[in-house]
C-alpha positions, 0 to 999 in steps of 0.5 A, a space after each residue: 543553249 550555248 553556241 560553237 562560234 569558232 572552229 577552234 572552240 570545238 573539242 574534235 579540232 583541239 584533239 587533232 592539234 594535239 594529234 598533230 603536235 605528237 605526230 611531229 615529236 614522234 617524226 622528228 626521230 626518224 631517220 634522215 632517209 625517211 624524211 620524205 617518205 613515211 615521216 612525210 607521209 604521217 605528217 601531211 595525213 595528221 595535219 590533213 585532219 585539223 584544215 578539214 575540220 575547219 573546212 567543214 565547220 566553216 562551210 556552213 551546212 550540216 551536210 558539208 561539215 559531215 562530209 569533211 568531218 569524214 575525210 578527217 575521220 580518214 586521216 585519222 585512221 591513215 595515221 593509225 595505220 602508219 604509226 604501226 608501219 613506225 613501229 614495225 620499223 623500229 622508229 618509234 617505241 611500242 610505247 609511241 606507237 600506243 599513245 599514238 594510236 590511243 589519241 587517233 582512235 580518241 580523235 576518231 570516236 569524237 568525230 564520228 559522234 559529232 557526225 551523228 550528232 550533226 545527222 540528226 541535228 534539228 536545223 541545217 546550219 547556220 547557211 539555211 537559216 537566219 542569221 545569228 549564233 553559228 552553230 547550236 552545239 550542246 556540250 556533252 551531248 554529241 561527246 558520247 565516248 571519250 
C-alpha cells in the first residue's frame, strides 16, 4: 500500500498552494487602501489553510490531523466568502471571482473527503503505532470528488 510520508505529497495541501498563489495575484490588484483591510484579510485566511494542513499531518494522529484539517476546511470557506466581498467591490472580475471560488470549493471538497477518509481509517496514525511509514494513505480512494 503506498504511504504519504511528506505533507507536501498530499494532493489537498498542493491545492491550497495554489489557492494561495491565486489569492496573491488576485490581491495584488486591489487598491493601496485595502492593503490592510480585505486584501489582508483574504490573504492570511488562504494562507492559514496550507500551515494547518501540515499541522495536522504532522501531529501524528487521526484525530488531531482531522481537527486541523477542519480549520483548513474553515479558511476556505472564509476565502469563498471574501472573494464575493472582492467582487462586490469591483476589485476582481466575475471571471476572478468564479475561478476563486471554483478552486476553494475544490480545496474544500478534498478536505473533507480526506476527514472522512481519515474517520474511518482502520489505524490511528502513525503516533499510536510502530514505527515505519508515516501514513497509509490510498491514492484515489479518499480523492472521492474532484
Amino acid at each position: 500500500m503506498p504511504t504519504v510520508e511528506r505533507f507536501e505529497d498530499l494532493r489537498v495541501w498542493q491545492e491550497a498552494r495554489q489557492v494561495v498563489k491565486l489569492v496573491y495575484q488576485m490581491t495584488a490588484k486591489f487598491p493601496p487602501g485595502e492593503r490592510y483591510g480585505l486584501a489582508s484579510q483574504v490573504q492570511r485566511a488562504a494562507v492559514s489553510t496550507m500551515p494547518n494542513i501540515a499541522e495536522g499531518f504532522e501531529r501524528g494522529t487521526n484525530r488531531e490531523f482531522v481537527n486541523f484539517l477542519y480549520i483548513a476546511k474553515g479558511s476556505s470557506g472564509e476565502v469563498r466568502s471574501q472573494a464575493y466581498a472582492a467582487l462586490d467591490l469591483g476589485y476582481i472580475s466575475q471571471v476572478e471571482c468564479s475561478d476563486l471560488v471554483g478552486h476553494c470549493e475544490t480545496l474544500s471538497r478534498r478536505i473533507y473527503n480526506l476527514i472522512e477518509y481519515l474517520k474511518h481509517a482502520p489505524f490511528e496514525g502513525p503516533k499510536l503505532r510502530e514505527p515505519g511509514p508515516a501514513w497509509n494513505l490510498k491514492p484515489g480512494t479518499w480523492n472521492l470528488k474532484p
